[in-house]
C-alpha positions as CSV (number, residue, x, y, z in Angstrom):
1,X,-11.0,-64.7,124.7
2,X,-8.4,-62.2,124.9
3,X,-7.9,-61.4,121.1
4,X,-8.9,-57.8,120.6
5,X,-10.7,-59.2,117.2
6,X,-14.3,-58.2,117.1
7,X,-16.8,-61.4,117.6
8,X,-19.4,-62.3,114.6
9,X,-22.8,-62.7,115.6
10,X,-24.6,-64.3,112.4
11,X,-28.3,-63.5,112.7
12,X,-27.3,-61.0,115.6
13,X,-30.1,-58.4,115.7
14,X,-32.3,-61.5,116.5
15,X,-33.6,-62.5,119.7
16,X,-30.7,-64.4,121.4
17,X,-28.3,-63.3,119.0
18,X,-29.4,-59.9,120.0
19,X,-28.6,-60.3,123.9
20,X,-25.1,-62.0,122.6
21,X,-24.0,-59.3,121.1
22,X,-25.2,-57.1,124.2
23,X,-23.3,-58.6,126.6
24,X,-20.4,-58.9,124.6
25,X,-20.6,-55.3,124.1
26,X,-20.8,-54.7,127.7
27,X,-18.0,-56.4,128.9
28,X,-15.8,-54.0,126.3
29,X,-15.8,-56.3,123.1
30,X,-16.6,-54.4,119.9
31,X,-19.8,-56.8,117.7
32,X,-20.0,-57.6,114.2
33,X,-23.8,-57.8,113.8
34,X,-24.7,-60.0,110.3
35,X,-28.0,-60.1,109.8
36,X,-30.8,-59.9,106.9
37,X,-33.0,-58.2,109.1
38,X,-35.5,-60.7,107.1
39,X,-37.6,-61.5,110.5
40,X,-40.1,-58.7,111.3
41,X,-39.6,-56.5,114.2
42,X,-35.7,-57.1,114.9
43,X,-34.7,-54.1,113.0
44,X,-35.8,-52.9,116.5
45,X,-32.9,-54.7,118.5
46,X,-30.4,-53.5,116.2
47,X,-31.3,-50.1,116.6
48,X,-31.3,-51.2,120.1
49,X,-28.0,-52.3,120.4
50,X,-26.5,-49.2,118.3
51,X,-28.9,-46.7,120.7
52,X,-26.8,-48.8,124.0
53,X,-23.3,-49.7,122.7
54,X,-22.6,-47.4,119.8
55,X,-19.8,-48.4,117.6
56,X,-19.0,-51.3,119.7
57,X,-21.7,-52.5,117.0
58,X,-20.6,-53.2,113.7
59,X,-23.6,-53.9,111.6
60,X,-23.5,-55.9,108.6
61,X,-26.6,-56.6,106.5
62,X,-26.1,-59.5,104.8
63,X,-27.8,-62.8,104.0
64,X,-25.6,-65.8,105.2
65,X,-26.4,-67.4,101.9
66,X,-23.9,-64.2,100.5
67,X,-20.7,-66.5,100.7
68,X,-18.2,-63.7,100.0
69,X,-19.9,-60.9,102.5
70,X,-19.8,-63.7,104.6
71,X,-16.5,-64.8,104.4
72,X,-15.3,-60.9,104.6
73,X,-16.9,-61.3,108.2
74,X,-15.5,-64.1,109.6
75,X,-11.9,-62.5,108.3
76,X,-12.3,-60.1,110.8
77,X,-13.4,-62.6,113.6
78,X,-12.2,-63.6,116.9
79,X,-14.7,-65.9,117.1
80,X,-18.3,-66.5,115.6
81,X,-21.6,-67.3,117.6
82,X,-23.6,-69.1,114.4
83,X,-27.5,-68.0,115.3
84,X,-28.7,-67.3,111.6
85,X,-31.0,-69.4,110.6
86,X,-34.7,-70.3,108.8
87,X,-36.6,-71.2,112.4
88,X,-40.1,-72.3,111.3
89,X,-41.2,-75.7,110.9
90,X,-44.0,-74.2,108.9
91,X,-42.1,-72.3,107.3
92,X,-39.8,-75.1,106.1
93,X,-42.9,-77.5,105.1
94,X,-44.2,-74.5,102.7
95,X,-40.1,-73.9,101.1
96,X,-38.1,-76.6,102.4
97,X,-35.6,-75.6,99.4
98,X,-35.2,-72.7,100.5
99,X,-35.1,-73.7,104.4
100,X,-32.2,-76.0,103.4
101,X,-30.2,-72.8,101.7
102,X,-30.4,-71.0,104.6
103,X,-29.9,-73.3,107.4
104,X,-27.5,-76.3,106.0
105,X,-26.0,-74.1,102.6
106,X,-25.3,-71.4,104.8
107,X,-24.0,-73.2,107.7
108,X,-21.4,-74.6,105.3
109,X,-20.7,-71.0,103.9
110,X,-19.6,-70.3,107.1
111,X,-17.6,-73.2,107.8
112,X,-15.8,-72.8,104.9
113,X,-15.2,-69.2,105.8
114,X,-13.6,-70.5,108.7
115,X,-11.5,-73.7,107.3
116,X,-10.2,-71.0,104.7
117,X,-8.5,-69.3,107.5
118,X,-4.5,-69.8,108.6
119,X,-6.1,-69.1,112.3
120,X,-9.8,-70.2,112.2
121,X,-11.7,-68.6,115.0
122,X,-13.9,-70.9,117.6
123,X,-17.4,-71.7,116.3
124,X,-20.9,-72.2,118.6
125,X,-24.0,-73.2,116.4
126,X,-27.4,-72.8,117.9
127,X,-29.1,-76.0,116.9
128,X,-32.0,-77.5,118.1
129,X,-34.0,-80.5,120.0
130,X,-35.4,-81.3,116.9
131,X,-32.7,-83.0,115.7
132,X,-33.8,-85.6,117.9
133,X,-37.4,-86.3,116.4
134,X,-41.1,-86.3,117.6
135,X,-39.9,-88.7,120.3
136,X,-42.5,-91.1,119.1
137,X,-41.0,-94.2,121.4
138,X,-41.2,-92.7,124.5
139,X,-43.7,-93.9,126.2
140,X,-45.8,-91.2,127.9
141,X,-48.8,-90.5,130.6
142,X,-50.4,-87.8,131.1
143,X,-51.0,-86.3,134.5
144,X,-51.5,-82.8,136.2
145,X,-48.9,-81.1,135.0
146,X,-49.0,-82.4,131.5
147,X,-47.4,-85.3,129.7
148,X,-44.4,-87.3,131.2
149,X,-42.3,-89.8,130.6
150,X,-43.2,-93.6,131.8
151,X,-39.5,-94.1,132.4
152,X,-39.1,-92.2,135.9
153,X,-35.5,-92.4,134.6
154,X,-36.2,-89.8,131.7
155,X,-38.9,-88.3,133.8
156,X,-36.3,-87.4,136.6
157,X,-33.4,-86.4,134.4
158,X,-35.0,-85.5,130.3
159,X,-33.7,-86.6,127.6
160,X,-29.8,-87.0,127.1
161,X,-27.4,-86.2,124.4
162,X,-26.9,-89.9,123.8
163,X,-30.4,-90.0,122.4
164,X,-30.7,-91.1,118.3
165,X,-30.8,-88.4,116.1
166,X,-34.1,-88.6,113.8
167,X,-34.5,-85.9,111.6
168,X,-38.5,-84.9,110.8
169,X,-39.7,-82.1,108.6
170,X,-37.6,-79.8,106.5
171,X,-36.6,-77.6,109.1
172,X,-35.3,-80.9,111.5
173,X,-33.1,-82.1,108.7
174,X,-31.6,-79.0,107.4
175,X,-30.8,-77.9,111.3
176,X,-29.9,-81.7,111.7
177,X,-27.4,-81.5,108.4
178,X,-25.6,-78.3,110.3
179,X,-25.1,-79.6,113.1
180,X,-23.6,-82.2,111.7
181,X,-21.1,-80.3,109.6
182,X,-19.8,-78.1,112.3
183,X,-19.2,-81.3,114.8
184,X,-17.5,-82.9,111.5
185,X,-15.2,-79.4,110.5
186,X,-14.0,-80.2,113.9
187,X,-13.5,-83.4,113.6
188,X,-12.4,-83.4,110.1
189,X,-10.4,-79.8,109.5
190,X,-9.3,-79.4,113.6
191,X,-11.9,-76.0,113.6
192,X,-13.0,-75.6,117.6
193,X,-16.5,-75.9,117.0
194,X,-19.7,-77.0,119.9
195,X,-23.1,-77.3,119.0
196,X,-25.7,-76.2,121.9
197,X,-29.1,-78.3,120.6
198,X,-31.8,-75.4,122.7
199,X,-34.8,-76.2,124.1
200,X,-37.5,-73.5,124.2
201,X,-35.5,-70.1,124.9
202,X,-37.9,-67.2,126.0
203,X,-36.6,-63.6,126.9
204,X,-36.3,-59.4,126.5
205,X,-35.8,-59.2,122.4
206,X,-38.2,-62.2,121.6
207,X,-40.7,-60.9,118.5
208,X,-42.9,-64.3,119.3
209,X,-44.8,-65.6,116.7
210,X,-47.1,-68.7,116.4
211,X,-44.6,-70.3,114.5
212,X,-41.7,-69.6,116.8
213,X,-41.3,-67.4,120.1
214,X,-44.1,-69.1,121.0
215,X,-43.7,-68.0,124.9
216,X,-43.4,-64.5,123.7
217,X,-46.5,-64.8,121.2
218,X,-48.7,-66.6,124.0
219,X,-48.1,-63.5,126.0
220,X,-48.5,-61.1,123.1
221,X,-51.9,-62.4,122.3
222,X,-52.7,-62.2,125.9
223,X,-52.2,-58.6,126.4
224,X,-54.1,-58.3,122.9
225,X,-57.0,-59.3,124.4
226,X,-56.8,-62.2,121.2
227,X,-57.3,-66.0,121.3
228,X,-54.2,-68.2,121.3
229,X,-54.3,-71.6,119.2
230,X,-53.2,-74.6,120.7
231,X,-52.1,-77.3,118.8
232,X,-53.3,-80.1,120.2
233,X,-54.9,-80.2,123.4
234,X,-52.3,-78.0,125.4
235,X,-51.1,-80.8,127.6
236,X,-47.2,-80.4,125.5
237,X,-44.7,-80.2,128.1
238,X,-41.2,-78.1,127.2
239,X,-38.2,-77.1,129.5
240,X,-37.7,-73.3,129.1
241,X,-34.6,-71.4,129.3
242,X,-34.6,-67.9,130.3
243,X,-32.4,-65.8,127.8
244,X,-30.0,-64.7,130.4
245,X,-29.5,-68.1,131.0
246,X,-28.8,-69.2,127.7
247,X,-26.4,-66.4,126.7
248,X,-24.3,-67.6,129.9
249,X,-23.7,-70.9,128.2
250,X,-22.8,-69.7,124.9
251,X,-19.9,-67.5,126.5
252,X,-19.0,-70.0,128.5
253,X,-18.8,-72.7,125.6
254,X,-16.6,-69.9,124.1
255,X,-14.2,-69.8,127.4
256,X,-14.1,-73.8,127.2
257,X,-14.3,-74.1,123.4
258,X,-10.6,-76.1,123.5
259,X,-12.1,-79.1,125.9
260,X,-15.6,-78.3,124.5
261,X,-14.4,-78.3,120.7
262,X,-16.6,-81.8,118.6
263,X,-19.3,-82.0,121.0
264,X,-22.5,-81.4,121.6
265,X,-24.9,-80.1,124.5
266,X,-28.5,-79.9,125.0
267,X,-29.2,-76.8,126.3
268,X,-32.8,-76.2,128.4
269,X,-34.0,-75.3,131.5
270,X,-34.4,-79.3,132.4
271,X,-36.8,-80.4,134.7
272,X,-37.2,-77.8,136.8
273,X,-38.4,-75.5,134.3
274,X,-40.8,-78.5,132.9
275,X,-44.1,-76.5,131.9
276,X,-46.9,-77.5,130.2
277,X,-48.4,-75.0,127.6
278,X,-51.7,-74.8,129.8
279,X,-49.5,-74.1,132.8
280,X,-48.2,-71.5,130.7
281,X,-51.2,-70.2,130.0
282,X,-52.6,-70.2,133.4
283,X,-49.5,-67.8,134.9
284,X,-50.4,-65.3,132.2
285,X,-54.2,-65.4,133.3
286,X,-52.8,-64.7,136.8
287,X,-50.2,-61.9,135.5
288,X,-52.4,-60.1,133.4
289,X,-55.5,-60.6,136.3
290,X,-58.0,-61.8,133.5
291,X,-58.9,-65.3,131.9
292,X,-57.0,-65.7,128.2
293,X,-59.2,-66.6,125.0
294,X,-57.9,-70.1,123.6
295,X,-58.8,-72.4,120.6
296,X,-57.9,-76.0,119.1
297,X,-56.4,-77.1,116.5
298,X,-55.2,-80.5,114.8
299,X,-51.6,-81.1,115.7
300,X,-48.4,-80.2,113.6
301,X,-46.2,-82.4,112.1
302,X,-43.1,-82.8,114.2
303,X,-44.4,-81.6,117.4
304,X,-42.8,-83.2,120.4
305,X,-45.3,-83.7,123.2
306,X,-42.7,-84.1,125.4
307,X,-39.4,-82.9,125.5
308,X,-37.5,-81.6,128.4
309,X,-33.4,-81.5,127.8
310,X,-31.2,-83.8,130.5
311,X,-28.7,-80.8,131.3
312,X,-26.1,-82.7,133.7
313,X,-23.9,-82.9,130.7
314,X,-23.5,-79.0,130.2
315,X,-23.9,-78.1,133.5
316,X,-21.1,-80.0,134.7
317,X,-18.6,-79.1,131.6
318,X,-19.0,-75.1,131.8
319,X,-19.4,-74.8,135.2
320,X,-23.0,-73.6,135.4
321,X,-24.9,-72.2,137.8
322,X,-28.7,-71.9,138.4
323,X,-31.7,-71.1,136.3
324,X,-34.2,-68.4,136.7
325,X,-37.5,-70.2,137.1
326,X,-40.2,-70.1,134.6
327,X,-42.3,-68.2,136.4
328,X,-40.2,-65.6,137.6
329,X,-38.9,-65.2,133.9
330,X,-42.3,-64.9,132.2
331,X,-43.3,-62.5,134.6
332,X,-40.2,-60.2,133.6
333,X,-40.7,-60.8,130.1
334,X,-44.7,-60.0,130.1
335,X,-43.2,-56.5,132.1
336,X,-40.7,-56.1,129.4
337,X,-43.4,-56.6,126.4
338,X,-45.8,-53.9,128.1
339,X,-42.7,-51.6,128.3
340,X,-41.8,-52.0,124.9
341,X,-45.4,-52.1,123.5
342,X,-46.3,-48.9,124.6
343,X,-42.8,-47.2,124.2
344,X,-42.5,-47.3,120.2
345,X,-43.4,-50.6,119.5
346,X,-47.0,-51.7,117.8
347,X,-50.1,-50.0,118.9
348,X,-51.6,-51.7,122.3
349,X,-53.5,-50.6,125.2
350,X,-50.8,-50.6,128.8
351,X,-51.7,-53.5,130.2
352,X,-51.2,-53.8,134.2
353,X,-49.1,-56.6,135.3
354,X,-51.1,-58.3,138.0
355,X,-49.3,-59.3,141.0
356,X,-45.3,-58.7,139.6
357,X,-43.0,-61.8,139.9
358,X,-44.8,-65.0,141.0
């Protein structure tokens, strides 16, 4: 980590490839920031960034299906953190073609940026849990907190990196097909390369949306005094990451990249940041002091109703330490979206945060 080479960011003005580049920037390393800027609202962090670091960030506007200003990127690269990507599973069941060019043909852009060089620079690819399926065979039950595993096994630990991968939807098999690649360029070509499959990663920067952010939306439509859909009936269980959290791994992947290099992690706040989305929603009825409009509807192809990542494996490989728990993190973020909602961002009342952290 000590080449004076700026670091590539692909997709960097987005939500955690945002606070990448900001705490590369703070600890003195100059950013190359490649993104399309194709995701509404992140024009905001980029401005962000330039506002806090100045020409520490290098911003390139580019599409990663653009293989030559791509490859001009990575030629200036001490290493690349790989977040650009297509992230809906909506949005890749309306144009999977065009779900597949951006996450799996430009994946392989990249990695053949990389093979192409005499020195190719360490690669971490943001993939996701996925590429491990609906999770159809594990047996569940549902209890207060949600749905859980019948195996006290899984429900103790979550689910492990030795679980099948099983590809559904577009977006599952396009994320699937790149994660692949980059475990096979190191494999095949000798590129240090990890894969981090995430969990549900929730933070400052997060433009939420229903189709992904969702933490960020939930709280969004909260404050808006608007009803949040729940797919399903609400009982969904996830393991959620705080930001801060995640960005520690990344750079520590980085740091370890040589005995790290052809694997992959699953990266989540494991079980003891297991919430249920109606747990979820209850902490934002106490935060915001009032009761939060919700409606049904049919479940979404894919959707896991269970999935909380086993995260001995990473843990003990980079060293990690402990996670900020979910409720303490949502209550920082809802303080950060009233901040941010009031101080340029779209038109909304200030909303009082009832009762701080919890």
């Amino acid at each position: 980590m000590d080449d004076g080479r700026p670091v590539l960011v692909t997709g960097g003005a987005g939500f955690i490839g945002s606070n990448i580049a900001a705490r590369l920037a703070d600890s003195g390393r100059d950013v190359i920031v490649y993104d399309s800027l194709a995701r509404p609202g992140v024009e905001r962090n980029l401005e962000w960034l330039q506002w806090r670091h100045g020409k520490r960030i290098m911003p390139v506007l580019g599409d990663i299906r653009d293989a030559a200003l791509l490859s001009d990127a990575v030629k200036q690269a001490s290493a690349v953190f790989h977040m650009a990507a297509q992230v809906a599973v909506t949005t890749s069941l309306d144009d999977p073609r065009g779900d597949f060019e951006v996450n799996a043909i430009g994946t392989l852009n990249l990695l053949e940026a990389v093979r192409r060089r005499s020195d190719p620079p360490p690669v971490i690819f943001a993939s996701t849990n996925k590429v491990y399926g609906d999770l159809a065979d594990v047996a569940l039950e549902l209890g207060t907190g949600g749905y859980a595993p019948v195996d006290r096994v899984i429900a103790g630990r979550g689910i492990g990196e030795d679980r099948p991968l099983d590809f559904h939807t577009p977006y599952g098999c396009s994320k699937g097909a790149a994660d692949q690649y980059v475990l096979d360029y190191a494999r095949s070509f000798g590129i240090p390369a990890a894969v981090l499959r995430m969990s549900c990663i929730y933070g400052e920067r997060q433009m939420g949306t229903e189709d992904q952010g969702w933490v960020a939306h939930f709280l969004i439509r909260a404050m808006e005094g608007r009803e949040i859909t729940l797919y399903g009936d609400g009982h969904q269980v996830r393991d959620v990451l705080n930001v801060a959290d995640a960005v520690d791994a990344y750079l520590a992947l980085w740091r370890n990249i040589g005995a790290a290099s052809g694997h992959a992690f699953n990266l989540g706040g494991g079980p003891a940041n297991a919430v249920s989305l109606r747990q979820l929603i209850a902490h934002i009825s106490d935060l915001l002091g009032r009761e939060v409009k919700l409606g049904f509807a049919p479940w979404r192809e894919g959707d896991q109703r269970y999935f909380v990542a086993d995260t001995r494996r990473i843990d003990r490989a980079l060293g990690l330490g402990g996670k900020v728990f979910w409720r303490e993190g949502v209550a920082r973020l809802a303080l950060w979206l009233a901040d941010e909602r009031t101080s340029g961002g779209p038109a909304s009342p200030r909303l009082a945060i009832v009762g701080g952290v919890a």
